[in-house]
N, C-alpha and C positions, 0 to 999 in steps of 0.2 A: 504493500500500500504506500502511494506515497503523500511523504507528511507537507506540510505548508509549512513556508518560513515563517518564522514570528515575524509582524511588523517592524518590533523594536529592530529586530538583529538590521533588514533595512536600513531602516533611518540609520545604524551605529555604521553600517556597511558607507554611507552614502557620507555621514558628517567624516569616516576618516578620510575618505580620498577627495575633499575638501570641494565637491562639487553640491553639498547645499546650499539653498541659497533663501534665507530667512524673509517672511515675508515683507519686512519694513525695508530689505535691497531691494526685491523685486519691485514696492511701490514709489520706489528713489528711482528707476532706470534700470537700467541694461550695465552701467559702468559704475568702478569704484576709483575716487579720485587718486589721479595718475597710473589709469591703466593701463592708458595707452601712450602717444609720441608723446614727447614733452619739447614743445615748439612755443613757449610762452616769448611772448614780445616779437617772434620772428618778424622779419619783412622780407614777404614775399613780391614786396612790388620791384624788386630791381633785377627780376629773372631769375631769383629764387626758382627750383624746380618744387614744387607742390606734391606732396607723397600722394601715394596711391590711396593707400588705405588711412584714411582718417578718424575712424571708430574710435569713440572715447579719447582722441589723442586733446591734449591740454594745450590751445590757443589764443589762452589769458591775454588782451592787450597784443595781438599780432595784428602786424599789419598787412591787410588782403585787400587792399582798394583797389577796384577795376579786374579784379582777379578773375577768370572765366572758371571756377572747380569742376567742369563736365557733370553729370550725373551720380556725382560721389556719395559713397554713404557715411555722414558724418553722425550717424547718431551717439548719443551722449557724447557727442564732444563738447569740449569745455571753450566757452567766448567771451566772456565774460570783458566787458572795454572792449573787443575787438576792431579796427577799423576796418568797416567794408563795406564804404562809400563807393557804387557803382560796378559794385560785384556782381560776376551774373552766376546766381545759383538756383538758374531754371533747373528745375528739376531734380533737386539735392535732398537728399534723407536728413534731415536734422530732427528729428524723435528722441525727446528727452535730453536734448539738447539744451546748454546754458546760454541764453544771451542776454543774461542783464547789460544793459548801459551799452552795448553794444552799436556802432551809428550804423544801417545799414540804408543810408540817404539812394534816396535816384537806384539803390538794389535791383535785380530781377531776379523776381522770385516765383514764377511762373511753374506752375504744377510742383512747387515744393511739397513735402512733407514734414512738418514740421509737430506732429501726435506729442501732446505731453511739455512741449517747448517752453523754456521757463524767458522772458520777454519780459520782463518789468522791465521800465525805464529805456527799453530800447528806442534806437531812433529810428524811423521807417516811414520818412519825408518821402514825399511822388516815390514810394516802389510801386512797381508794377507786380501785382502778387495774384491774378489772373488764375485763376481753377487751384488753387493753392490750397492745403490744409493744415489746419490750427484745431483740431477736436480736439478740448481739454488741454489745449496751452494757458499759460498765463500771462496776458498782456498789459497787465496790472499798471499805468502809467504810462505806458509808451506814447508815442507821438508818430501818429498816422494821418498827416494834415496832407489833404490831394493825394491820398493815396490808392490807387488802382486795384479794386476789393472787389472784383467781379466774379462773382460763382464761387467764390472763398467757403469754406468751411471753416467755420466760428460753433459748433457744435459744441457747448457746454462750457467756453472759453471764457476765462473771468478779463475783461474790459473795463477794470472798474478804473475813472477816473483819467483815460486812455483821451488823447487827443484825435477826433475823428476828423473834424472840421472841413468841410470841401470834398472829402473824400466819395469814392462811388463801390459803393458796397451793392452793386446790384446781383439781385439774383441769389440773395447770400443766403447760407444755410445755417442759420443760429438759434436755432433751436435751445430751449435752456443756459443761452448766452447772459451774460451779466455785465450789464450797462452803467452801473449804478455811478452817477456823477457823470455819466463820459460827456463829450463835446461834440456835439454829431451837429452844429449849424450847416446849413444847407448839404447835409448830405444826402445821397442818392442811392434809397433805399425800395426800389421800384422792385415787385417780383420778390423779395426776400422771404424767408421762412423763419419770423422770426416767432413761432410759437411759445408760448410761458416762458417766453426770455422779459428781462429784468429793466427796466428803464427808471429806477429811481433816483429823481433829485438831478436827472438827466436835461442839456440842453440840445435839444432837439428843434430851435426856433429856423422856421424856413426849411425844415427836411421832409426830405420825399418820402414817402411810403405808400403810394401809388401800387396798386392791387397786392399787398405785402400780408401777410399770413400771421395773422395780430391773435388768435384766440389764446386766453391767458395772458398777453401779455401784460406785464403792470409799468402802467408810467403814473404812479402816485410821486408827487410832486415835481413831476418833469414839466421840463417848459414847453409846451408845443404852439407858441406862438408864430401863425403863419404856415404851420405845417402842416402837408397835405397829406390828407388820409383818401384820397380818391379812390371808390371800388378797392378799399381796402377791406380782408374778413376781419369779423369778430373785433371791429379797433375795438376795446374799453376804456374813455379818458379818464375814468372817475379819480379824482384826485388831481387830475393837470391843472398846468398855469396856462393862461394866455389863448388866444382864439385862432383856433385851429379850422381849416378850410378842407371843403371836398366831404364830411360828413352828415349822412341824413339823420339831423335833430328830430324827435319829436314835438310837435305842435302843444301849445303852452295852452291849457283846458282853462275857461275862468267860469268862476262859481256867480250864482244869483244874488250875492249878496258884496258883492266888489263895488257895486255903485255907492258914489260916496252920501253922507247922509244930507247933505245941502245940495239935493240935487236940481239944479236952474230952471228943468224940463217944468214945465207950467202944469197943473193937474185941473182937473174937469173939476172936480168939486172939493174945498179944500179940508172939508171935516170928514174926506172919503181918506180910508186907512190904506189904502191900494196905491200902489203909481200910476198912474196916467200911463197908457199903451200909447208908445212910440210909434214912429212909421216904422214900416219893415225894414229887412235887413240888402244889403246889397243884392243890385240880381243879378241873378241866373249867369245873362250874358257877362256882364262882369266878370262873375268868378271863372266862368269861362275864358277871357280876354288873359285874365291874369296867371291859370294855370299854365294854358297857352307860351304866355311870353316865359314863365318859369324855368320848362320844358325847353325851349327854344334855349334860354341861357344856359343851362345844363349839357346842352346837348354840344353846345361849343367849346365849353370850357372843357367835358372831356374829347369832342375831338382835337383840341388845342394841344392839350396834356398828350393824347397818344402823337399828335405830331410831334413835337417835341422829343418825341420817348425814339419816333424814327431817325430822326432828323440826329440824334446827340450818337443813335446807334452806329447810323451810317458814318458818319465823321470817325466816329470810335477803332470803326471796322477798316476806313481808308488809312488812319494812321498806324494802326496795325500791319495791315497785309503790304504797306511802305517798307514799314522795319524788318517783314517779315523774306519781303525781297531783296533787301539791303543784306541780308543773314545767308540768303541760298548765292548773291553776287559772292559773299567773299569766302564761299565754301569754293566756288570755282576759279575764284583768283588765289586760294589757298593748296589745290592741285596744280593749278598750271605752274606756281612758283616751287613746289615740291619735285613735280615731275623735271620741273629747269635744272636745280642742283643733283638732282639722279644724274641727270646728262652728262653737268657738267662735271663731277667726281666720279665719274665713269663707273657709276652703279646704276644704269640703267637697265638690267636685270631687275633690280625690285621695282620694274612697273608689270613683272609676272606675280609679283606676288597675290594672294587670294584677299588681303588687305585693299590694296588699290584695286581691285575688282571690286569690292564692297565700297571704297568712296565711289565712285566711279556711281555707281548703282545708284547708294543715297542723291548724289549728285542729281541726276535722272528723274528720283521719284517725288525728292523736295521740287524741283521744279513743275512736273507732272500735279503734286499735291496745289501747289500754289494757284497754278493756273483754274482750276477746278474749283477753288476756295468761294464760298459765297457768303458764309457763317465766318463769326469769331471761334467756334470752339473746332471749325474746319483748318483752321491757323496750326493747331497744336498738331499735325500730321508732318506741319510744312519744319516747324521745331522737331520733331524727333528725328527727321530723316536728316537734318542737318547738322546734329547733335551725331547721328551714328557715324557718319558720314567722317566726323573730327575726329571722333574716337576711332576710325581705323588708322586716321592719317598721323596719327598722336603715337599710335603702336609700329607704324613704322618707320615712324623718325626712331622710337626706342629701337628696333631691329638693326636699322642703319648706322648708329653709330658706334 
């Protein structure tokens, strides 16, 4: 027959070869500090080569401005001060990642992953953070003024007292999001999800929320002066400041006994206890005239707002698929210049290589992607192939030299 292990022996078998891991690490991250590189203060901006692997490595106050990191996985690495003003980390794993105080101004952050990211005080001036994820980060204080928040996941992400200001959070998914104090003036919060997410004590004066997913949401003492709730679900103001547009109020009911007691209306007989019956009330045609004209201003002001919503798209979408053509030119002036030094260091043999048949490709199918683009989230096809594209061309400079 055979017997079962004891649990205990387990757990005893597991803590000696030092692979448990207690649940208060597991709820800290994936890393123990300095488990990985230890690259504090580095500057990578002078042609520093940028290691492969970045996982948990220590980047305290390193300096990465304008640094492109490919698709790397940096999770739980440490940033803590880092400068990475106009770094591109389209598409970079930062999961339980440290970036307090961190500047990452003018950034691209573009299909990042960012699960768990500790963000306080961070700076994150005009990034571009487009389909990006933040579920359960912490951005406790940063500073997000114009910042490119489009289809972002904000999913349970504490924002409290966070600088939104200008920004365009369209489409956002922040669901159980916490707002509390943030700065969201005129931002653009069109299409968002923001269900039993948190708005208190929030200034929200002039913000969009234009067909935005409101049940449960609480904005008890937020300021929503001038902010538009248009075909928005479920908005709840109860508790707001300030006078908010695009909401259907209910009609104000008055009672029989409003009329004041000195009332001027002349009475038929004056020891009669009754009031004198008034002429009727407005007619018919009237109220009709007026629904009418209601109706009519309604119907402009949201076809106004959905123009607008076109009109900010299109522009959005032109300066995109600009940049996005700008990215596939210098994938092929980045082969044509690659393939020149094969030549001329007389290693033109590595244009057999199965690598430069893969830029080669990419090349091909980002342009292919581009051309066919009609959507914003059609863009991200034109980014990966041009991202694969570097990364072959990235492993053959390593081969080459």
């Amino acid at each position: 027959m055979r017997r079962s292990v004891p649990l205990a022996l387990i757990a005893a078998i597991f803590a000696l070869s030092g692979t448990m891991i207690s649940p208060a690490q597991a709820a800290a991250g994936p890393c123990r500090p300095g488990q990985g590189l230890n690259l504090r203060g580095k500057d990578f901006t002078r042609g520093a080569q940028l290691p492969y692997n970045l996982r948990c490595a220590d980047l305290t106050k390193a300096k990465l401005g304008s640094v492109e990191f490919g698709r790397i996985d940096m999770t739980g690495a440490i940033l803590r001060g880092a400068d990475l003003k106009q770094a591109d980390l389209s598409g970079v794993t930062l999961k339980y990642a440290d970036l307090r105080g961190a500047d990452l101004t003018e950034a691209e952050l573009t299909q990042a992953h960012a699960d768990h990211a500790d963000l306080r005080g961070a700076i994150l001036i005009d990034i571009d953070a487009g389909q990006a994820e933040f579920p359960y980060a912490d951005l406790s204080g940063a500073t997000l003024t114009r910042a490119e928040l489009t289809q972002v996941n904000f999913t349970n992400a504490k924002l409290i007292d966070a600088d939104l200001n200008e920004s365009s959070p369209g489409q956002l998914k922040a669901r159980k999001a916490d707002f509390t104090r943030a700065k969201l003036r005129e931002a653009k919060l069109g299409q968002a999800n923001l269900r039993n997410a948190t708005f208190k004590d929030a200034d929200l004066t002039e913000a969009e929320f234009t067909q935005a997913e409101l049940d449960g949401a609480d904005f008890t003492g937020a300021l929503v002066e001038e902010a538009s709730f248009v075909q928005a679900d479920d908005a709840d103001l109860t508790g707001a400041k300030g006078n908010p547009t695009g909401l259907s109020t209910p009609p104000t009911t008055s009672s029989s006994d409003t009329r004041p007691t000195d009332d001027p209306l002349p009475r038929q007989d004056p020891s009669d206890d009754q009031p004198a019956k008034t002429g009727g009330g407005p007619s018919v045609g009237l109220i009709m005239v007026v629904l009418s004209a209601v109706g009519l201003a309604l119907t402009v002001v949201a076809w106004g707002v959905s123009a607008q919503r076109r009109n900010r798209r299109k522009a959005r979408f032109a300066l995109l698929r600009s940049g996005a053509e700008e990215t596939v030119t210098r994938l092929g002036e980045e082969i044509d210049q690659l393939d020149y030094e094969f030549q001329v260091s007389g290693r033109g043999g590595m244009t057999a290589d199965q690598d430069w048949r893969y830029a080669l490709d990419a090349y091909e199918a980002a342009k292919a992607a581009l051309a066919v683009a009609r959507r914003e989230e059609e863009l991200r096809f034109v980014a990966q192939a041009v991202q694969d594209g570097r990364n072959a061309l990235e492993r053959l400079r390593v081969r080459s030299r």
